[in-house]
Structures are given as structure tokens and as C-alpha cells.
C-alpha positions as CSV (number, residue, x, y, z in Angstrom):
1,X,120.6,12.1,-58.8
2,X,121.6,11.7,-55.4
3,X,124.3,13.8,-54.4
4,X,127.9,12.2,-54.5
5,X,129.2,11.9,-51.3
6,X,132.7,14.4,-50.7
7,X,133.4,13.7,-47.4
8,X,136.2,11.1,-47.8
9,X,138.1,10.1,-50.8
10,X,137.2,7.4,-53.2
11,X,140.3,5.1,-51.7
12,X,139.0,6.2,-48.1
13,X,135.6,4.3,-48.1
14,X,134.4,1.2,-48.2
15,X,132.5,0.4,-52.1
16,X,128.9,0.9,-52.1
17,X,127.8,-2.9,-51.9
18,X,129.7,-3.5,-48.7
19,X,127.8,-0.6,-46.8
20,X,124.5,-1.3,-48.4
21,X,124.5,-4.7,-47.3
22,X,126.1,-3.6,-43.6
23,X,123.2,-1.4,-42.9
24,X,120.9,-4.2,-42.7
25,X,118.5,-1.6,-44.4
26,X,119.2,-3.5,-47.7
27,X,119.1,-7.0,-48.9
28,X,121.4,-9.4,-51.3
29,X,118.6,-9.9,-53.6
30,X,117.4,-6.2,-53.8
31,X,120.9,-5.2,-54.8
32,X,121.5,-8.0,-57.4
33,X,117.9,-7.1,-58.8
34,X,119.4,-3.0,-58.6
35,X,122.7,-4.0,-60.2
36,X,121.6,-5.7,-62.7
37,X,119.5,-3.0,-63.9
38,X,121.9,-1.0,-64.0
39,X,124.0,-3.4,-66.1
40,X,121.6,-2.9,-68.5
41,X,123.2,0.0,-69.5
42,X,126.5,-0.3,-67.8
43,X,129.2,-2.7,-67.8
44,X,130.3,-2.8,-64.2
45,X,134.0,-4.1,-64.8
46,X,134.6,-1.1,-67.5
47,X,132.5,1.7,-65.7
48,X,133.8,4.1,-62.9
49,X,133.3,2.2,-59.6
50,X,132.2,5.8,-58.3
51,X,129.8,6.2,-61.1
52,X,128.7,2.6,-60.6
53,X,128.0,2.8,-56.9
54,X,126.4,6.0,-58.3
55,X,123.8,4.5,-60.3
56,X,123.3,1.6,-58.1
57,X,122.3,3.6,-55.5
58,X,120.2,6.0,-57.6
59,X,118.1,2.6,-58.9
60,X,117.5,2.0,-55.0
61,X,116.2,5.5,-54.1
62,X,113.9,5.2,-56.8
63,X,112.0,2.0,-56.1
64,X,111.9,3.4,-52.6
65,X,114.0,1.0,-51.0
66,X,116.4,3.9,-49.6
67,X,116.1,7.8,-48.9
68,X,118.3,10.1,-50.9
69,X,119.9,10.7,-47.4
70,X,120.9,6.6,-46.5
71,X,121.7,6.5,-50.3
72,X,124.3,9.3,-50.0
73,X,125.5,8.2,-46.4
74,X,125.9,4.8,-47.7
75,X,128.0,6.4,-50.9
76,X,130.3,8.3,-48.1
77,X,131.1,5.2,-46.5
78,X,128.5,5.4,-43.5
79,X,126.9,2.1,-42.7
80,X,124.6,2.7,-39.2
81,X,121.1,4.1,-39.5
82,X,119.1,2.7,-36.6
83,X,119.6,3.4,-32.8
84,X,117.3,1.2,-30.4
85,X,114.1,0.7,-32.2
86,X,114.5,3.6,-35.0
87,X,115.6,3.6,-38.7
88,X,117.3,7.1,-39.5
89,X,115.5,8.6,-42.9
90,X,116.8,11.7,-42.9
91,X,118.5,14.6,-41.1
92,X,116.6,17.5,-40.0
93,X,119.1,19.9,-39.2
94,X,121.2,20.9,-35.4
95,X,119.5,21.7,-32.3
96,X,120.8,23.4,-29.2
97,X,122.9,20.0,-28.1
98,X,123.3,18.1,-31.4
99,X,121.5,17.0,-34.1
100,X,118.0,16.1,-35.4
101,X,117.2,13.4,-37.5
102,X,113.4,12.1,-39.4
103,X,113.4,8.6,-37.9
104,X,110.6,5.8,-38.3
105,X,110.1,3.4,-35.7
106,X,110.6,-0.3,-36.5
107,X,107.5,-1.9,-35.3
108,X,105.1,1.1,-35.4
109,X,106.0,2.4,-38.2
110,X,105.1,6.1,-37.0
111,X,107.9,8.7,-38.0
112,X,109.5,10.7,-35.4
113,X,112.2,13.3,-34.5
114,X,115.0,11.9,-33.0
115,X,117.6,14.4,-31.4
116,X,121.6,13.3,-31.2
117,X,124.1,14.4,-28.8
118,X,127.0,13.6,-31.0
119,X,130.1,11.2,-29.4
120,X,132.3,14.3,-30.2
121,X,130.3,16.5,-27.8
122,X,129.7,13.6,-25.2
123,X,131.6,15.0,-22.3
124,X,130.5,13.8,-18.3
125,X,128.8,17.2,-18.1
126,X,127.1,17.5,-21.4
127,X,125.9,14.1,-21.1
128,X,124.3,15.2,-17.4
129,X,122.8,18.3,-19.3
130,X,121.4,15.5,-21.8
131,X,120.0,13.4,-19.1
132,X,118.3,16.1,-17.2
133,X,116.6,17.3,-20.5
134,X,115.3,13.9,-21.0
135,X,113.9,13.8,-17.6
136,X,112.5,17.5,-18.2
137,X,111.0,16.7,-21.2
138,X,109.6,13.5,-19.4
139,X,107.4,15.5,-17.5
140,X,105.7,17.8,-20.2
141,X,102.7,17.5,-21.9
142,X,100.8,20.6,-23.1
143,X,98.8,20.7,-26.7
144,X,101.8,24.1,-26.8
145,X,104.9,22.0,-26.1
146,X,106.2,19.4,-28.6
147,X,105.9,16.3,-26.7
148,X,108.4,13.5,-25.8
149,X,108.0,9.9,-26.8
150,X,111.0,8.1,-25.8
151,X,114.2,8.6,-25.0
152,X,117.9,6.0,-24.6
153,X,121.6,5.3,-25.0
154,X,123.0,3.0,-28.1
155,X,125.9,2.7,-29.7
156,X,127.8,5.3,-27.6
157,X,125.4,8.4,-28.3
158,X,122.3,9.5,-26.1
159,X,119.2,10.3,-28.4
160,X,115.6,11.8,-27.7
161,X,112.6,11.3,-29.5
162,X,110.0,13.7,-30.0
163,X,106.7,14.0,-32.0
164,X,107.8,14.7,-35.4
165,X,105.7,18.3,-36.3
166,X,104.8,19.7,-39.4
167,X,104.9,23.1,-39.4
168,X,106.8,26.7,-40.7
169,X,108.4,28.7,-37.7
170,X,107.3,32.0,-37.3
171,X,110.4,33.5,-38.1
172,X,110.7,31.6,-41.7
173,X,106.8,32.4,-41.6
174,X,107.3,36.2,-41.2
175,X,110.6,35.9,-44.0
176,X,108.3,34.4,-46.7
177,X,104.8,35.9,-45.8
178,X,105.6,39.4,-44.1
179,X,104.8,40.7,-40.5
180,X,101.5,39.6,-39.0
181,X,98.5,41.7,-37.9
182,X,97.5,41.7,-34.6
183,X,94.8,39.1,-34.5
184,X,97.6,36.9,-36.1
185,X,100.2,37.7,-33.8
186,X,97.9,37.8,-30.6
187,X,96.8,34.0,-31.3
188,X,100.6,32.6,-32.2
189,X,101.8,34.5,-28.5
190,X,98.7,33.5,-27.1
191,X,99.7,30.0,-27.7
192,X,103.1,30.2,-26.9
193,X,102.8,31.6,-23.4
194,X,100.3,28.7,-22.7
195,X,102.8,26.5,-23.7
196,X,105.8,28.5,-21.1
197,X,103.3,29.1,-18.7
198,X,102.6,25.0,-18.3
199,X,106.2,24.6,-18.3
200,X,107.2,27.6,-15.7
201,X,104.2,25.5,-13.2
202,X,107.3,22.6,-14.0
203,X,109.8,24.6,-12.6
204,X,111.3,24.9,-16.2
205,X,112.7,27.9,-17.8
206,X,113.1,27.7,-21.8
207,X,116.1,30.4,-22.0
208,X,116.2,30.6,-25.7
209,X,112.4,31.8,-26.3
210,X,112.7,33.3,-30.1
211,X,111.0,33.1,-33.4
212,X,112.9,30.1,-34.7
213,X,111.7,28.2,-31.5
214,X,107.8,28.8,-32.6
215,X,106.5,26.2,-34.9
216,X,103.6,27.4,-36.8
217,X,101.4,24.2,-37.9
218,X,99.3,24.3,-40.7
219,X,95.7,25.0,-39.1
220,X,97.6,27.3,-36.8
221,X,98.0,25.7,-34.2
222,X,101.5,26.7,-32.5
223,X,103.9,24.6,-30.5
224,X,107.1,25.6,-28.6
225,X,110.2,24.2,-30.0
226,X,113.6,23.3,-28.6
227,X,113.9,23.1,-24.7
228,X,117.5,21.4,-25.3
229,X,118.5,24.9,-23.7
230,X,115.9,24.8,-20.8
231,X,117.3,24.9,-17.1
232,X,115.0,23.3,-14.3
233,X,114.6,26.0,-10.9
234,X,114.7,22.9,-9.3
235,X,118.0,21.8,-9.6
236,X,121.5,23.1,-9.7
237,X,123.0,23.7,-12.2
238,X,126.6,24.7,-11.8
239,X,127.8,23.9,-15.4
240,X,125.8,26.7,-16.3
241,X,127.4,29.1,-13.9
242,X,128.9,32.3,-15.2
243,X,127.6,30.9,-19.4
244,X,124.9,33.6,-21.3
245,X,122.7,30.7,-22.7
246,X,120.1,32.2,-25.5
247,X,119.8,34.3,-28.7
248,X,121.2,37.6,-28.3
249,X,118.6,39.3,-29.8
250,X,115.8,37.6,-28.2
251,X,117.7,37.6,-24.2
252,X,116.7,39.5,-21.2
253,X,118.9,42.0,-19.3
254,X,118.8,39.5,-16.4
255,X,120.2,37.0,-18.6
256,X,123.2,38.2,-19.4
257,X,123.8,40.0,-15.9
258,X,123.3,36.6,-13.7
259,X,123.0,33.9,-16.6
260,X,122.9,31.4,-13.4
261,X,119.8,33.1,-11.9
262,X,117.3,32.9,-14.6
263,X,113.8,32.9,-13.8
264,X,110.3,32.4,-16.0
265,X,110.2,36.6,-16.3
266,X,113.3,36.1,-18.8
267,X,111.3,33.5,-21.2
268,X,108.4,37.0,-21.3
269,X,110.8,39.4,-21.9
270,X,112.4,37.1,-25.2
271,X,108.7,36.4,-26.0
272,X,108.2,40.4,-26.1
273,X,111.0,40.4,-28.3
274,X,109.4,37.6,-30.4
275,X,105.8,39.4,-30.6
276,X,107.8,42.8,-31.9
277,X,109.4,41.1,-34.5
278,X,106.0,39.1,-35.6
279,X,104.8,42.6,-36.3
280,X,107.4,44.6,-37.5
281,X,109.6,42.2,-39.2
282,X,112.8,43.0,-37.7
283,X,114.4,42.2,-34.1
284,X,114.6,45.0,-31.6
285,X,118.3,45.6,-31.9
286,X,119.2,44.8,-35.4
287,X,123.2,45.1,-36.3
288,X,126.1,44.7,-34.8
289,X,128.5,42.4,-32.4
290,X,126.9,39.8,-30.2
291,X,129.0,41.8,-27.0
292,X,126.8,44.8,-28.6
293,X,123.9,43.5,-28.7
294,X,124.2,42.4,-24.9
295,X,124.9,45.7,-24.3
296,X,121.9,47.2,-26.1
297,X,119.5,45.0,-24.2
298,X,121.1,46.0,-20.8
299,X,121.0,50.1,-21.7
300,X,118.7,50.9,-25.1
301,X,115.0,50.7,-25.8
302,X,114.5,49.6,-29.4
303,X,112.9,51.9,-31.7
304,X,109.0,52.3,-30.8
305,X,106.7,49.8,-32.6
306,X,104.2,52.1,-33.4
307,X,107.0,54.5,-35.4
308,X,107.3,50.8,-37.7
309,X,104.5,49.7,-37.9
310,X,102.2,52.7,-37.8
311,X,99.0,50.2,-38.0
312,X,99.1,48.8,-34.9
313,X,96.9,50.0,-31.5
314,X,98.4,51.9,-29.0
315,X,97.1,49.5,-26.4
316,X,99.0,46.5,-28.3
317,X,102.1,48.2,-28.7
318,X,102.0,48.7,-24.4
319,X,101.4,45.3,-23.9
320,X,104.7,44.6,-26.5
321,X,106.8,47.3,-23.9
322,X,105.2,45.6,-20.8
323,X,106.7,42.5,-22.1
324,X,109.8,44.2,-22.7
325,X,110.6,46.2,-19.3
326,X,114.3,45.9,-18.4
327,X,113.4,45.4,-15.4
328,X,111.3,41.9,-14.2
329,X,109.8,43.3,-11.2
330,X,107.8,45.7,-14.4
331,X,107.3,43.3,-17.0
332,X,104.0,41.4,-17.3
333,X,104.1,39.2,-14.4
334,X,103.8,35.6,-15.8
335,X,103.0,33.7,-19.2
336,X,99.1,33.4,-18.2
337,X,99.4,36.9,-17.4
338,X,100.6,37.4,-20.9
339,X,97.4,35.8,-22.6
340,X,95.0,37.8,-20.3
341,X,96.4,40.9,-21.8
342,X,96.1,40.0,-25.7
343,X,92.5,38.5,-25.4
344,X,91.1,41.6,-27.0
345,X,92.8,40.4,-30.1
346,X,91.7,37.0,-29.8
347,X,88.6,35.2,-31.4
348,X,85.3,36.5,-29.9
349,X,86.9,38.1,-27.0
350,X,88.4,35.2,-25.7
351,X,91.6,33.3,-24.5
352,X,93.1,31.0,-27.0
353,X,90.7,28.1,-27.2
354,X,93.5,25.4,-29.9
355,X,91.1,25.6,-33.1
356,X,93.9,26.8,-35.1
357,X,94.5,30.2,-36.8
358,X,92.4,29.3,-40.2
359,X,89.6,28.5,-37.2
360,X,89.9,32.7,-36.1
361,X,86.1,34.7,-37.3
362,X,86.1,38.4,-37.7
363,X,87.9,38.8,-40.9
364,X,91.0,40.8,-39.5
365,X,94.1,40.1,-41.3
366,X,92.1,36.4,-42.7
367,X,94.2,36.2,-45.7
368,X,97.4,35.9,-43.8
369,X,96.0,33.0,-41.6
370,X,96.9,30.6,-44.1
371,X,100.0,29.5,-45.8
372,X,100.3,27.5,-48.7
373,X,99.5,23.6,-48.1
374,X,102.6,22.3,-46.8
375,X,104.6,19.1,-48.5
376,X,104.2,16.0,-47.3
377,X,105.6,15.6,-43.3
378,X,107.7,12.2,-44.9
379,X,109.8,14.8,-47.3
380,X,112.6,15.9,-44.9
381,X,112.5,19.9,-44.7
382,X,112.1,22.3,-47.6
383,X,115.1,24.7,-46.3
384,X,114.5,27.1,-49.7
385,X,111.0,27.8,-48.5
386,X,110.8,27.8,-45.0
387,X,109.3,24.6,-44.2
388,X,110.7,22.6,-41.6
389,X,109.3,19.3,-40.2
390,X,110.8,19.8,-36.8
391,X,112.1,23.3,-35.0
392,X,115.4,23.5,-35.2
393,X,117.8,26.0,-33.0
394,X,120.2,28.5,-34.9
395,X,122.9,27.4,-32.9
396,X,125.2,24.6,-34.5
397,X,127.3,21.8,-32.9
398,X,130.5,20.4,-33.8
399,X,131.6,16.7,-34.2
400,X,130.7,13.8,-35.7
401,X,129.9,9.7,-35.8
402,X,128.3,7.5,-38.0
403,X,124.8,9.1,-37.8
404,X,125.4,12.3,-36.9
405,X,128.3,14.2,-39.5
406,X,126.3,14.7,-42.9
407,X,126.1,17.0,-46.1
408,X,123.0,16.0,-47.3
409,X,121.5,18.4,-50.2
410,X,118.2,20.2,-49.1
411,X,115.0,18.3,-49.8
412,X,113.9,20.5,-53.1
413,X,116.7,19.4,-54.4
414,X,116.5,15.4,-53.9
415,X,112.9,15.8,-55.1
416,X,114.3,17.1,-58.4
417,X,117.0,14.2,-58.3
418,X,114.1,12.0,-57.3
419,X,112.4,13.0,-60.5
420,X,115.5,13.2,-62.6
421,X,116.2,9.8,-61.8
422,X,112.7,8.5,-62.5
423,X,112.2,9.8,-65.9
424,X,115.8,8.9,-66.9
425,X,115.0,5.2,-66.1
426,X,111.5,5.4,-67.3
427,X,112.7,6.4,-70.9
428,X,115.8,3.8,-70.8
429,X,113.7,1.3,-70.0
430,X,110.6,2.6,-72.4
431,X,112.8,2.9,-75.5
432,X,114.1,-0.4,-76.4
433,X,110.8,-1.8,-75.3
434,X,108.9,0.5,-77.4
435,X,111.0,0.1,-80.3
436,X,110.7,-3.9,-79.7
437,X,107.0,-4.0,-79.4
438,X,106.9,-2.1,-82.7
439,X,109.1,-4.4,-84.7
440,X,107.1,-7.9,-83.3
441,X,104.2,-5.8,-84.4
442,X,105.5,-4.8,-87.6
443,X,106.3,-8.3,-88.7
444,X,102.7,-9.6,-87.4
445,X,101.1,-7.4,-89.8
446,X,103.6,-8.2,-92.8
447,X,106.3,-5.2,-92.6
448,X,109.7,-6.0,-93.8
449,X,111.8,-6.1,-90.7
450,X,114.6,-5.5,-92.7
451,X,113.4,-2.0,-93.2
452,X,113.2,-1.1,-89.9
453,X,116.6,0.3,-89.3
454,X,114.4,3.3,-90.9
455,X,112.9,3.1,-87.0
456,X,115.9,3.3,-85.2
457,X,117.4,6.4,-87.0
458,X,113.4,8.0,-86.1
459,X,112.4,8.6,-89.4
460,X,109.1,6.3,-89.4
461,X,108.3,5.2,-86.0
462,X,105.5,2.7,-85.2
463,X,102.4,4.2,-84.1
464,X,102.1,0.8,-82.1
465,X,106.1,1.6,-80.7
466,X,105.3,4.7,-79.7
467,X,102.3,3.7,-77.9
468,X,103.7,0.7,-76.1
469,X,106.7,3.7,-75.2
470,X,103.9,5.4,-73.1
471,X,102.1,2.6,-71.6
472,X,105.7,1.5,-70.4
473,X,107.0,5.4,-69.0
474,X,103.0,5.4,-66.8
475,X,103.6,2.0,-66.1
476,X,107.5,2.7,-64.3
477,X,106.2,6.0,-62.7
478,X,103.2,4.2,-61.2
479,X,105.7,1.5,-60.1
480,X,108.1,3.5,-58.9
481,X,105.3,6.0,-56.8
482,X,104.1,3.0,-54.9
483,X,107.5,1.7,-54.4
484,X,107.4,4.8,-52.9
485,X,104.2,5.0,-50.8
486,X,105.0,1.7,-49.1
487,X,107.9,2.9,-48.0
């Protein structure tokens, strides 16, 4: 079932007819057609209008003519699901500056991430911010980097679109699958620093360099996720002034000491951070306060890689502490500089070359390479097993609008409404037609009709019912899959 909407009461919100048809995303004859199947079974004037809208809505999702996340919008009242030339499918999750929504574009019909600043959040300077990481974005495009498509202003909000990537992030990746050995993690850092080095030669900094910012795609390919926290060394940037931006157990000493004079050096250090949790599973100052974990970067060296994960070379582990140095003016100089010190763990010798981890020869750690086969990029995100169809920052943001303030459930669970749904209908609609077929059959071939009550109590059921009863449950799933696939 699609999940009820809680966000406003019943009396609050508009019935589910009016918003259906005020979302332009639905038609008057699609919703007769839904309503009257529904009536079916259902009178509307005697049924809950909740449980009505309910079931109307449910029909809908299941001939494909609306995601479970419009249908539950629409059932809390929310009417608008395009901005400029995109339909909203579904929400992704928050990013660094607002929210991330699966969108599809109008004429193209490609699907896409588009990223919200919500109208709560629109203030003159987060709006600038906005701006200047639309320009930023603009300017990037590196096989590493998640690319920008298009960007504008409608109905009051700013949004961004970006390629829409499937793909696990290494942190999830390491959660579900365990730390990675160092051919694994050489390639996915490899990658990485490719992707910050093209973006230092910008004059961009990322600032928020972590685990959860590194998608890893499914022929291992890896691109660098949310720059929504990215400063330009070209401009000024006073709003920033005296603000630690980052992930406190990712961010470099610098950071926190002069968070307005942050240079390409801090994105290494965090990305030293990131490479020692790929391997060891855990960050390098795990536990306590955020104010303690600042402090711990500026004072402590984490405990030695070596002492947890014992496997590892001693010439990978220094290049893990060269990354790390407290100091910039001793940490590995730049992001090329970075890959040029882990091509000994990379395939044949040689610098990342974008074949993908499954493409990596030599056998060492080859059963990690690859993960499961991931769902289909159209699902939404799979938040119980990791998968994610867009990289999504830890950080949340507040506020709301018509798009952008949701409680959607998590996509295995609208698959298993999806499903619930379908067979429900499927056997509603299977039963009486089965049991029909049998009785016009039964009196063809000269059975009393009057006996056939015996039918409806299921003590002697038509072979010829019970077969029309499957051809009519394949025939609704294979109706309701394409319904489906065209959308």
C-alpha cells in the first residue's frame, strides 16, 4: 500500500481528487477509470473518504500512472511536482544545502537528480552560496566528478540538476561488504583524487571529502559526490568567515583553526581519513563530542593502521600517514601527487586508467570487486541495503514547501506495497471472473446452474474457473508491469 500521509490532518487537506487533478500529472478520465475500479469493491458515499482516497490512489500507483512518492504527496495534500522542465518522481534524500529529488525531464525523458534549496532556507546569502555552486559546478567535467546538466529558479526555490548516478558509497559499501584490500582501496582513492585534483586546477576546494561523498558505481568506477559545501579560492567568501564547514571526523587541523583559509591540502588530509577507514572500517577518531573530535584532529594521531589491520604493507600504511600529517606543508603535496604514490597497488603498475574495479587483473582481493547487481536506477534508493541512486551528504536541512518537506517510506518498502497492491487487485479482479467463466461454462456443457452455489462456498470448483482465475492474475500482472515500464 502506499503509505498514508501524517503530515496534516484529514480536515487540514485538500481530498485526494482535487490534488490529483491540480498536479496536472493526472487526468479526469484516468481517475474516473481509477475510481471506478475501486467502486467495484467500494461504495464511495459509505466508505472512509481517507480509505477511499487510499485506494484510489493505490489503483494509480499500480497501473504506473503515479510513483508511490506523488501518490503519498498527493494524499498529504501536496499538489506541485514539476519545476521548469522536470516532473519530481521521487525524493532522494538531503544534501549539504537542501534536498535531492529523482526527477525525469519532460521532453527527454532522461531521469536526473535535481537538488532543492528549500524556500525556508532561502536567505540573500544562502541563495548567493546557491548561485555560486551552480556556477562552480558549471565549469566541471571530469569522468571522477558527477556532472551538471542544468540549473534555474521556479516557483520561489533554486534547484540544480545533476546526472542521476547509480551507485553504493563507499562508506555504505564498507558497512555491508567489510573493509577493502589494498588493490580495492588504491583504485576507489585513485579515482577520487583524479576527480579533486581536476577540481583544485578550478580553484575549487570540496571541504567535506568523506566516505559518504564517494559513489561507488557498479563496474567500479567512482565519482565524487556533493560539492554543495565546495568554496572557490577564487572568490571571497565572507559568509564563510569564522564557520568549520565539513565532517568532523573526516576535517583537517587547518580547517577548524582558519575555516576561512582552506586550501586543496585539507580535501588530502579528509581523503587520508577516508582511505583509513576503507581499510580498517572505522574513522580515525571514533567516539565522542563533535568539540572533541576537533580537538583530536588538532593534537592526537589515531591508532596506527597497521596495529588494525595487521594485513596491510608498511609502505601503504605511510602513504595513509603522509596523507594524514597535521601539518600541510608534510602531507602529500597535491591530489595527482596522491595517485603517483598508490600506483603500486593499481592494475599492472599503473595510474588509474576508468575500466572499473571488476576491470582490475591480478587476483588480489577479486572477490570484493563486485557487489551484488544493483536495482534498477528508476527505483528511488534502497536505504536498508546501502544503495543509493545519488550521494547524499549526512548533514540535514530544515524547512519546507510543496516539493521539498516529505516522509516518504524507503523504497524496499513501496516495492513490497507495490506488490501488495498488485496481487490484491489481481485476485479481486481474478475471482469473480473466474468463478463467472466457470458457471457460463458449466451451463454450456449441461451442469445445473442451480448447483453451483456448491462453487461459491469452494467445495467443487470448475477446473475451467480456476483456470480462467490464472490466465486473468498473468494477465493483470503483465498489464500492470508494462503499465509500468512505459512509465
Amino acid at each position: 500500500m502506499v503509505k498514508p500521509a501524517a503530515s496534516t490532518t484529514r480536515s487540514d487537506r485538500p481530498r485526494f481528487r482535487e490534488t490529483a487533478l491540480a498536479s496536472g500529472l493526472i487526468e479526469e478520465p484516468q481517475l474516473v477509470a481509477a475510481e471506478q475500479g475501486v467502486g467495484i469493491f467500494m461504495t464511495q458515499g459509505d466508505a472512509d473518504p481517507e480509505a477511499w482516497d487510499q485506494a484510489v490512489s493505490e489503483n494509480l500507483v499500480s497501473q504506473g500512472l503515479l510513483t508511490p512518492f506523488q501518490a503519498h504527496e498527493m494524499l498529504a495534500g501536496r499538489r506541485r511536482f514539476r519545476l521548469g522542465q522536470y516532473t519530481v518522481l521521487d525524493e532522494i534524500g538531503k544534501g549539504g544545502m537542501g534536498q535531492v529529488f529523482r526527477a525525469e525531464h519532460a521532453m527527454m525523458g532522461r531521469e536526473v537528480a535535481v537538488k532543492v534549496l528549500p524556500r525556508a532556507k532561502s536567505t540573500p546569502e544562502s541563495e548567493a552560496a546557491f548561485r555560486r555552486e551552480m556556477r562552480m559546478l558549471g565549469r566541471l567535467d571530469h569522468d571522477n566528478l558527477v556532472r551538471a546538466f542544468d540549473a534555474g529558479y521556479d516557483a520561489m526555490v533554486y534547484y540544480l540538476v545533476t546526472e542521476l548516478v547509480p551507485g553504493i558509497d563507499l562508506k555504505r559499501y564498507v558497512q555491508k561488504y567489510g573493509p577493502l584490500d589494498e588493490a580495492t582501496a588504491a583504485s576507489v582513492i585513485a579515482q577520487a583524487a583524479r576527480g579533486l585534483a581536476y577540481a583544485h586546477e578550478q580553484g575549487l576546494v570540496h571541504r567535506d571529502v568523506k566516505p559518504g561523498n564517494l559513489l561507488v558505481m557498479q563496474d567500479g568506477r567512482v565519482k565524487v559526490l556533493d560539492l554543495g559545501l565546495a568554496g572557490s579560492q577564487l572568490e571571497e567568501e565572507s559568509s564563510r568567515i569564522g564557520r568549520v564547514v565539513g565532517t568532523m571526523d573526516y576535517i583537517a587541523p587547518e580547517q577548524i583553526r582558519a575555516p576561512d583559509d582552506v586550501g586543496p591540502s585539507a580535501d588530502i588530509y579528509a581523503l587520508g581519513c577516508t582511505l583509513y577507514y576503507a581499510v580498517t572500517g572505522r574513522v580515525p577518531f571514533p567516539g565522542g563530542t563533535r568539540k572533541e573530535k576537533m580537538q583530536r584532529h588538532l593534537t592526537e594521531t589515531p591508532d596506527p593502521v597497521h596495529r588494525l589491520a595487521p594485513h596491510l604493507s608498511d609502505a601503504f600504511c605511510r602513504v595513509i600517514d603522509d596523507m594524514m600529517a597535521k601539518a600541510p606543508e608534510k602531507r602529500i603535496a597535491s591530489a595527482h601527487a596522491v595517485v603517483e604514490r598508490l600506483r603500486p597497488w593499481l592494475p599492472d603498475g599503473q595510474a588509474w586508467n576508468g575500466r572499473g574495479l571488476a576491470m582490475i587483473e591480478g587476483g588480489r582481493g577479486r572477490d570484493n570487486l563486485r557487489p551484488p547487481p544493483l536495482p534498477a536506477s528508476g527505483g528511488g534508493s534502497d536505504r536498508s541495503s546501502g544503495w543509493s541512486s545519488f550521494g547524499i551528504s549526512e548533514s540535514s536541512v530544515g524547512g519546507s514547501h510543496d516539493i521539498s518537506e516529505t516522509l516518504v517510506a524507503t523504497a524496499t518498502s513501496v516495492r513490497r506495497s507495490w506488490l501488495a497492491s498488485l496481487v490484491t487487485q489481481a485476485f479481486l479482479i481474478a475471482v469473480p471472473a473466474g468463478i463467472g467463466f466457470g458457471l457460463a461454462m458449466g451451463i454450456v456443457r449441461g451442469i445445473d446452474p442451480e448447483k453451483f452455489d456448491e462453487l461459491l462456498r469452494g467445495t467443487t470448483p470448475s477446473t475451467l474457473g480456476w483456470w480462467a482465475f490464472l490466465l486473468v492474475v498473468v494477465l493483470q500482472v503483465a498489464a500492470s508491469a508494462a503499465g509500468r515500464l512505459q512509465r
